[in-house]
NURO-321984 format. One record per residue (C-alpha): x, y, z. Coordinates in pm, 1 decimal. Example, Ala and Ser with C-alpha at 12.3 -4.5 7.8 and 13.67 -1.06 7.14 Angstrom:
<recs>
((1230.0; -450.0; 780.0))
((1367.0; -106.0; 714.0))
</recs>
This chain:
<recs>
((115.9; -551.9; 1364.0))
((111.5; -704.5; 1001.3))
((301.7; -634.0; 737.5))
((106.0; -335.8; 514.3))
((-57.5; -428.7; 221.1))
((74.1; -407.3; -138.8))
((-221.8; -278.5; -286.6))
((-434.4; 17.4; -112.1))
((-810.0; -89.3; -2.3))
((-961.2; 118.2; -303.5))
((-811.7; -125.8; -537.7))
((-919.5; -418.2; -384.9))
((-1260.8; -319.6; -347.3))
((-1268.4; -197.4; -714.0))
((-1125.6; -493.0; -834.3))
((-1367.0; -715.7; -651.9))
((-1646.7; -444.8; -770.3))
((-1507.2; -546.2; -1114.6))
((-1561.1; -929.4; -1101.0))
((-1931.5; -924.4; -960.0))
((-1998.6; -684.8; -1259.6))
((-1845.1; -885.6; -1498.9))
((-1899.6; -1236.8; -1416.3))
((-2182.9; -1264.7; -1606.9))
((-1955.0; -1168.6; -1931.8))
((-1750.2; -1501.7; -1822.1))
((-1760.2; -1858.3; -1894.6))
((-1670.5; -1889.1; -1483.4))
((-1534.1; -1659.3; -1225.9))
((-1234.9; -1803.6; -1256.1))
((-1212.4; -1653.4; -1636.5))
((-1357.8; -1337.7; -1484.0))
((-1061.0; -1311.3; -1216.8))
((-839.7; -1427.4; -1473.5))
((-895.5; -1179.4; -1688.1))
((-942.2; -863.4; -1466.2))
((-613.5; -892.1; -1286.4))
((-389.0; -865.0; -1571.4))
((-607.5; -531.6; -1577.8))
((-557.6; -475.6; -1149.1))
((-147.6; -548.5; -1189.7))
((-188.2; -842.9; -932.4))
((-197.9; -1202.0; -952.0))
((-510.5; -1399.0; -1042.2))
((-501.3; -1576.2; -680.5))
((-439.7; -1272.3; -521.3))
((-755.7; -1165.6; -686.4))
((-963.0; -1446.4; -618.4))
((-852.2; -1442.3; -204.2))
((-1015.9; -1052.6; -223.6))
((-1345.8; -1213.4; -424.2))
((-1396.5; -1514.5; -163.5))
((-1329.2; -1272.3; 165.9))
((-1604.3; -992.4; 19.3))
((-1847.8; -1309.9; -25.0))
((-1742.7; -1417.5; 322.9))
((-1788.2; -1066.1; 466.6))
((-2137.3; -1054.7; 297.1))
((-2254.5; -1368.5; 377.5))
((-2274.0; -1566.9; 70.7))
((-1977.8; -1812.2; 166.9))
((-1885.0; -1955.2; 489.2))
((-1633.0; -1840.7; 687.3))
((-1505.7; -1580.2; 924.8))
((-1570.6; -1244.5; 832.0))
((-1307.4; -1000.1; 834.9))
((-1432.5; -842.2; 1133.5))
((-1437.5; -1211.4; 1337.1))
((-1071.3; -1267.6; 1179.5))
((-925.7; -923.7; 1326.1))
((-1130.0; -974.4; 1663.4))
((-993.9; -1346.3; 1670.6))
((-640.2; -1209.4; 1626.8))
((-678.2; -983.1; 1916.3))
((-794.3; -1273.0; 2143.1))
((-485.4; -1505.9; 2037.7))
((-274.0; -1205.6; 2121.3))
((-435.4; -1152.6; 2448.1))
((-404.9; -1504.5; 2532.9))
((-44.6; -1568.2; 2464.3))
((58.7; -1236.9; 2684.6))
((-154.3; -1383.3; 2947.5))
((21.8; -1732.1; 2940.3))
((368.0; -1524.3; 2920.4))
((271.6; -1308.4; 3245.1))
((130.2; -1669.0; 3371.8))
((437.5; -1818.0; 3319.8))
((678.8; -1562.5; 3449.3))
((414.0; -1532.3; 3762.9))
((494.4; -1895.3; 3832.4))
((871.3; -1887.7; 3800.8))
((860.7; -1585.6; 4040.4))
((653.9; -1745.1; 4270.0))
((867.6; -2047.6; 4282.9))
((1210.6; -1850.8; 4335.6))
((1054.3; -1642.0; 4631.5))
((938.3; -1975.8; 4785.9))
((1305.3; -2100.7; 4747.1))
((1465.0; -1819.9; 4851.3))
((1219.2; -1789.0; 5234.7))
((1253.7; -2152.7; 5257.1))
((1679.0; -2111.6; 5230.2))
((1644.1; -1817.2; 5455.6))
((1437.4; -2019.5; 5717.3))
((1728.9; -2341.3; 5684.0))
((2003.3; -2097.2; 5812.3))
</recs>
């Protein structure tokens, strides 16, 4: 599990909210981040990470939504507790094979 998040969802999404409204106030949406999070209390990169994930979530920007990024998570967690149970599967395998091959020898 991650590590929580700093700022609850209802800021994000009102801070992102706030820069689509705004933008058009701004020379760029840089100034427009720039300017709303010393508003928000967070960083203007911070800020500008929410911005390009709600464009990626609403299909104006390439990418993996943040659906396809908690779904791929899953899978990569899947997988590696699959090649763990693999793995110990193997070395089992290969001690019981030892072990009726020494009890055969005797």
């Amino acid at each position: 599990m991650g590590r929580p998040s700093k700022y609850p969802k209802e800021v994000r999404e009102r801070a992102v909210r706030l820069v689509v409204e705004q933008q058009e106030a701004h020379d760029s949406q840089w100034a427009t981040i720039s300017s709303i999070a010393g508003k928000m209390g967070c960083t203007p990169e911070t800020l500008r990470k929410w911005v390009r994930q709600a464009e990626r979530d609403a299909g104006q920007r390439p990418g993996l939504t943040t659906e396809e990024r908690a779904r791929l998570k899953q899978l990569e967690r899947e997988n590696f507790e699959l090649k763990r149970s693999n793995e110990i599967l193997r070395k089992a395998s290969a001690y019981f094979a030892q072990a009726e091959l020494n009890r055969r020898a005797k």
